[in-house]
N, C-alpha and C positions, 0 to 999 in steps of 0.2 A: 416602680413602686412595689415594694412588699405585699402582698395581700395579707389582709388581716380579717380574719372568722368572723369576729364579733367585734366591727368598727367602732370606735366614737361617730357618734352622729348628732348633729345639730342642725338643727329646724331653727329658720328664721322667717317669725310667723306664725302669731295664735289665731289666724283667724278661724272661717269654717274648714278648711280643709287642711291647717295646719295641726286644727286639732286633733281632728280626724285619723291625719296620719301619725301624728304621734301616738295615739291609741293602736294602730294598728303596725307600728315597728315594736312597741312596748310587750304588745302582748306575741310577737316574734320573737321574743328577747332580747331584741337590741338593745344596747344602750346607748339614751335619748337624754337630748337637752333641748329644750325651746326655748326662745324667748322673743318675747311680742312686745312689743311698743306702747299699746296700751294698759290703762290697768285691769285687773282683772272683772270679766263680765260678771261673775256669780257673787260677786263682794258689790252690787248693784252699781256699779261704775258707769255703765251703759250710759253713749247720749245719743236722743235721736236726732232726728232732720235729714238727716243725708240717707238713712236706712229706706231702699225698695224693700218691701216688703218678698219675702224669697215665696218661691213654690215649688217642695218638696213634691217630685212626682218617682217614677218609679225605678228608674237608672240610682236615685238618691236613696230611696228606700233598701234597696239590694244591696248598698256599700252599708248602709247604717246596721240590716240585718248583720249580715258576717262577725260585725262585735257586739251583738246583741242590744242594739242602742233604738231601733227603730222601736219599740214600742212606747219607750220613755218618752222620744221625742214626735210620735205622732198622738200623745195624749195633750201635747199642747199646740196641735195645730184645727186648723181649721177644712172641710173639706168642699172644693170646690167643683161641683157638676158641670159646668159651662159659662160659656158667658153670657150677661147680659147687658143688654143696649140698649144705652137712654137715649132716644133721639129728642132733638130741639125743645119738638110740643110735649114732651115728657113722657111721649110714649114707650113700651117695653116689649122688646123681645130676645126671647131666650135660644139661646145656641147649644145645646147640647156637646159636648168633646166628643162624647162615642156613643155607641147605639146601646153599648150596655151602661146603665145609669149607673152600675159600683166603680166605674173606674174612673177615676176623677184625680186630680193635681190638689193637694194640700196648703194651705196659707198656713207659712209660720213665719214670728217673728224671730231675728237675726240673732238679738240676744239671747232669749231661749234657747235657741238650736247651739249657738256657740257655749251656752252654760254649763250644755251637757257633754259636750263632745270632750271641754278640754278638763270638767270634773272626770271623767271615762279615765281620760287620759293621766291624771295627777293620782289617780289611787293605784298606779302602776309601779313596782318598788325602783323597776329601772327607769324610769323617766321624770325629771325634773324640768318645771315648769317658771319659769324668771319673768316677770310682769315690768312694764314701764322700760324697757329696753328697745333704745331704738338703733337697725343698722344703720350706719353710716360710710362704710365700705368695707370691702371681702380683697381677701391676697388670695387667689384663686388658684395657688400653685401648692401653699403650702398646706391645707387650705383654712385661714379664717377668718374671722369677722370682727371688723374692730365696731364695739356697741357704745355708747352714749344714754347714761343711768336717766330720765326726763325731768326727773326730780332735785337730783343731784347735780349734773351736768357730769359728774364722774365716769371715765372712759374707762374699758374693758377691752382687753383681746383675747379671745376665745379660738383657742386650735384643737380641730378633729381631724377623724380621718376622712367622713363623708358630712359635706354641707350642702343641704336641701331647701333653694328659696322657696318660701311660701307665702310671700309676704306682697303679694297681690299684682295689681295692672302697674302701680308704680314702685314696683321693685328696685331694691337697693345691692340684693344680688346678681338680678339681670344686667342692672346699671354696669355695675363692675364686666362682666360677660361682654358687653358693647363694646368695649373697650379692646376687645379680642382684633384680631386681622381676619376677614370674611365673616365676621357672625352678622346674619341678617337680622333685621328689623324696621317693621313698621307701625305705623299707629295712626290711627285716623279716629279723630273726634264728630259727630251727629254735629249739626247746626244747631242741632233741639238740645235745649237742660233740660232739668226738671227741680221739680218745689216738691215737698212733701207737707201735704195737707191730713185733718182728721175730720171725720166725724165722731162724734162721742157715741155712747150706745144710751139709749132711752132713759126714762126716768125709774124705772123697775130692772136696769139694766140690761133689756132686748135687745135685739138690733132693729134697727130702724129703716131697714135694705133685708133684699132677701140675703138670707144669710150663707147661704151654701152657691154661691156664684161669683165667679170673677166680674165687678161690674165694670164697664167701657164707656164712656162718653164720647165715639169717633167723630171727627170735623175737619176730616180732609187732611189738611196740613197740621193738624196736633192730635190731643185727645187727654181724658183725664180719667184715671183706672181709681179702683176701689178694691184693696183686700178686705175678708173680714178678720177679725182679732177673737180671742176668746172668750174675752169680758165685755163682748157686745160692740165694739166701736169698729172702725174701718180705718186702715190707713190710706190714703188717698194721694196721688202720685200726679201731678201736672207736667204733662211733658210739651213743652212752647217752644216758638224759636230764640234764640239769643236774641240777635239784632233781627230788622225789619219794621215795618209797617206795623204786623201782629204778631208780637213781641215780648217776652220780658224787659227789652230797652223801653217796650211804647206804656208801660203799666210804671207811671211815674210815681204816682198816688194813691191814698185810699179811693179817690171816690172812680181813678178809673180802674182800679181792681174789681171795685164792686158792682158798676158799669159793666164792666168784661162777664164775670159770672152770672149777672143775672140775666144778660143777654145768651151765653152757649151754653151754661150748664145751671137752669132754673130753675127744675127740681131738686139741685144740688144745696142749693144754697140756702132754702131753710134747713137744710138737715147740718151745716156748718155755720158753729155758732161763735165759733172762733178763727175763721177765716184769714179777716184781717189780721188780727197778731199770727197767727200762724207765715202768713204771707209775709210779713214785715221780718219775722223773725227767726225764720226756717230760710240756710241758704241756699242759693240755685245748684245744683251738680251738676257736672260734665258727665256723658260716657263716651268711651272710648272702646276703640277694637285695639287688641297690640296681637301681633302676630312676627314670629322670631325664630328663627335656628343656627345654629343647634341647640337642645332642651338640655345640653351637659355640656361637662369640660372635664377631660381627660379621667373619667370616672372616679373625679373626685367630688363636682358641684353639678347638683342639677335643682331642673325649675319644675314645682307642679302648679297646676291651678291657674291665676290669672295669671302669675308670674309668668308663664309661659304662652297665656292663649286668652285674656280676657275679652268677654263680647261683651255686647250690649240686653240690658237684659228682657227682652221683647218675647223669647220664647220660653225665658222662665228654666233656663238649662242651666245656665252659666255654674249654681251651684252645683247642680247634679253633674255636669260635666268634668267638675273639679273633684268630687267623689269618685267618680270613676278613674279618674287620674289616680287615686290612694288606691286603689283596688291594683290597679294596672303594676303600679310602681309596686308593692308589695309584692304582688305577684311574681313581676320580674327578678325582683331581688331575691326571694324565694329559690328561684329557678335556676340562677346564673351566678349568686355569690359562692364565692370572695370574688368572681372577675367583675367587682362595680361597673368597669367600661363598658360591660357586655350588658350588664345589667341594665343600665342605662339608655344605652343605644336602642334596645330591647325596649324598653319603655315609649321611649318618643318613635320609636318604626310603628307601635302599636296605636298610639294615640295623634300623634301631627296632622294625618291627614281627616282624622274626625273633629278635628277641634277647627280646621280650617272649613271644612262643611258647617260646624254648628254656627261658625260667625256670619256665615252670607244669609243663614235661615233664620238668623236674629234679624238680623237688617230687613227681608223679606217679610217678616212678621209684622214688622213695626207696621211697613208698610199697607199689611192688611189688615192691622188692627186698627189705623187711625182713619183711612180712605176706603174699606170694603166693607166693612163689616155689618153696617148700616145699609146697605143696598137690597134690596129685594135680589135683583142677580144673584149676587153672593148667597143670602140665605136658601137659595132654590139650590145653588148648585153645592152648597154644604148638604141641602134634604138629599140630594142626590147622591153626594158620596155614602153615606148611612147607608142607604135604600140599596145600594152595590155589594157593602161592605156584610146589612144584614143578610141578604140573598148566597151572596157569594164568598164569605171569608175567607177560606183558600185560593180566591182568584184576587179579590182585591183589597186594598187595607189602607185607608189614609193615611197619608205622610205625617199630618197630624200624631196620630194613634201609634206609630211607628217609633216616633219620637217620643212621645210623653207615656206610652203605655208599656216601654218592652225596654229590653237594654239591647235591642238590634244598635251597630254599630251606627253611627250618624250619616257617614259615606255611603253604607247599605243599603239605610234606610231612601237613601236621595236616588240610589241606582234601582232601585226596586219601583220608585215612586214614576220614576221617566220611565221603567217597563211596563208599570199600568196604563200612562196615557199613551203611550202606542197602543196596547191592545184595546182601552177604548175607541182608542179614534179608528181603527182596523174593524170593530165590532160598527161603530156608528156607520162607515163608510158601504159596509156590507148591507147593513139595514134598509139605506138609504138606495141601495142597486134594486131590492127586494119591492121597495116603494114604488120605484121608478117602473121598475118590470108589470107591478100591478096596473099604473098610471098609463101604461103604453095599452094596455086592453079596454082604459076606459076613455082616455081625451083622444080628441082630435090632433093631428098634427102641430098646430100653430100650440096648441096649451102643450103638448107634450114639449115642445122645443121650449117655451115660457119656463117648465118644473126643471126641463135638463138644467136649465142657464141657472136656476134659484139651487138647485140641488152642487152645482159645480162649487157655484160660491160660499157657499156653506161650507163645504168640504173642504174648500183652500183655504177659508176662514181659520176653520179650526186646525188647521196644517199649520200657520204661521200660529197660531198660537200655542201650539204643542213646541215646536221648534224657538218660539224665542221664551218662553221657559225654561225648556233647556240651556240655551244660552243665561237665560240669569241666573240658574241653579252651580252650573260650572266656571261661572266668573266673580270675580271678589265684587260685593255689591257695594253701593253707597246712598245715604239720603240726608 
């Protein structure tokens, strides 16, 4: 194939990172065509129910800076310090993210964030923006997209030279890709859906929660989250299992809805006044992991975003992940055009292996948001990482803070994170020799042998714990 300077390019896909990138080929000069399936967000088309609520932290923030977007859209967010946990008896306690109180994860809502990104994008002279357009399949050779008008039913074939799916976890250009000989792919769906719930904001329009925290309701096997909004209310997110016992199969009814909440989530439920229609009328959502390669074909079509890598959204990345995917992908292009193939390649060598680390640390989150986080254990040994973190910042830095504070690569962040607990547990081991040696000048024989045998166990205790970490850290997770 020819190489050509200044390609036709078409994005299929207005979502967040469809936008996004169309702003940022646009203002490369490229010339850009979009088109999204829905109609447009900023003509107030938006519907909720199925919208998580996003958290813009700082990987997303740095892709928004570069087009100068981050200030528009962090005047309509909300800022979150940490979390807090409602346990049963309504009690509350608060989790701080980092030791320093300004750095914090942001609540925005989806439409907002998407209103700006693809207005960014449409005041650009090269880039044209086509609404109610949905793919329906891609000829991947030549390369284009035959689209389906929603409105109309009227069909389009659309040919470029570079086609960019962006058009999420159930991609219609990945779809076509599958269809390849060795393109890998898989996909694993959570047990758990979820419901999106609200609370409304006060009668003077406050909030009725604190308002600067991510709130958590943990109970083991589920949990029910709380963003705040800007005009005071909260979006409120119920993550349950499909089938079972305790269930969205077993909540037939109003009254065992309302049974269910007043029992796990009882301070919740004065503060929701519209529950039941909410519940009755907001549908349940799937999430899904999709993980897949190769992210291109013949450097003609490739995939950003979920299309290529969607998680689950437990660690609040999945956007931010997919911003950096626009950073990445510009970049490369930047770097390597007219050889698209290189360019390409180039792209998913830089990104594949952190978007496969971000999916197990989504899964692993879930897991500590809905069964840790409640625990006295856990809150001592989160004071703990602080208390290392404020002491020592150059020795040690939670994986936490790693991830949501810095745009250190996601991989890095995990290979950095398994070098601290060695050197904790290397640091505790030696403490513990220091103890023992005191212990040998002050007990008798029989207690000395008593602390060796307590002090052994310990030690190996926390050896298998360091080590099957590591194994969950480097194996694809599931729950």
């Amino acid at each position: 194939m020819a190489q050509i300077e200044k390609p036709r390019i078409t994005l299929i896909g207005g979502g967040l990172a469809g936008g996004l990138l169309a702003t940022y080929l646009g203002r490369a000069g490229q010339d850009v065509t979009l088109y999204e399936r829905r109609s447009d967000p900023g003509a107030g088309n938006f519907v909720g129910g199925r919208s998580i609520n996003l958290a813009l932290s700082t990987r997303g923030i740095d892709a928004l800076q570069r087009v100068g977007l981050a200030d528009e859209i962090l005047s309509h967010a909300i800022q979150m310090r940490g979390r807090m946990i409602h346990d049963r008896a309504g009690g509350l306690h608060f989790q701080p993210y980092d030791k320093d109180p300004t750095k914090c994860i942001n609540s925005i809502g989806r439409a907002a964030l998407n209103s700006v990104t693809l207005a960014a994008a449409q005041k650009l002279p090269n880039v044209r923006v086509h609404f109610d357009h949905r793919c329906v399949d891609v000829d991947l050779d030549r390369p284009s997209a035959r689209l389906v008008h929603t409105a109309t039913n009227a069909e389009t074939v659309v040919e470029s030279d570079l086609l960019i799916g962006v058009d999420g976890a159930f991609s219609a250009v990945r779809k076509s890709m599958q269809r390849l000989e060795r393109f890998d792919y898989r996909q694993d769906y959570l047990r758990h859906g979820y419901k999106e719930l609200t609370i409304p904001p006060g009668p003077n329009g406050d909030s009725r929660m604190e308002r600067n925290a991510l709130h958590i309701w943990p109970r083991r096997s589920y949990m029910m989250i709380a963003l705040p909004n800007p005009d005071g209310s909260f979006t409120c997110t119920l993550f349950y299992p499909f089938e079972g016992p305790d269930s969205f199969a077993s909540l037939r009814g109003d009254d065992d809805v309302r049974r269910f909440f007043e029992s796990e989530f009882p301070d919740a439920v004065p503060l929701m006044p519209t529950l039941l229609d909410d519940f009755r009328t907001n549908p349940t959502g799937s999430m899904v992991t999709v993980r897949c390669r190769p992210w291109q074909y013949e450097g003609k079509v490739a995939l950003v975003g979920d299309a290529a890598h969607a998680v689950v959204p437990f660690y609040g990345q999945g956007m931010n992940a997919a911003f950096e995917d626009v950073v990445a992908l510009d970049e490369c292009m930047r770097q390597h055009g007219p050889d698209w193939r290189r360019a390409f390649e180039a792209y998913e060598s830089r990104r594949k292996e952190n978007s496969d680390t971000l999916a197990d640390l989504a899964i692993e989150n879930f897991i500590e948001m809905r069964d840790k986080t409640a625990s006295r254990s856990f809150r001592w040994k989160k004071k703990v990482e602080r208390t290392l973190h404020t002491l020592m910042p150059s020795w040690y830095r939670p994986l936490y803070g790693m991830v949501s504070f810095s745009c250190i690569p996601y991989a890095e962040a995990v290979a950095r994170a398994r070098r601290q607990d060695r050197r904790v547990f290397v640091f505790s081991a030696l403490f513990a020799v220091v103890v023992l040696a005191t212990l040998l000048r002050l007990f008798t024989t029989e207690r000395l042998v008593a602390c060796v045998s307590m002090a052994a166990t310990i030690v190996y205790v926390a050896m298998q714990v360091v080590i099957f970490k590591s194994k969950r850290r480097a194996s694809p997770s599931s729950a």
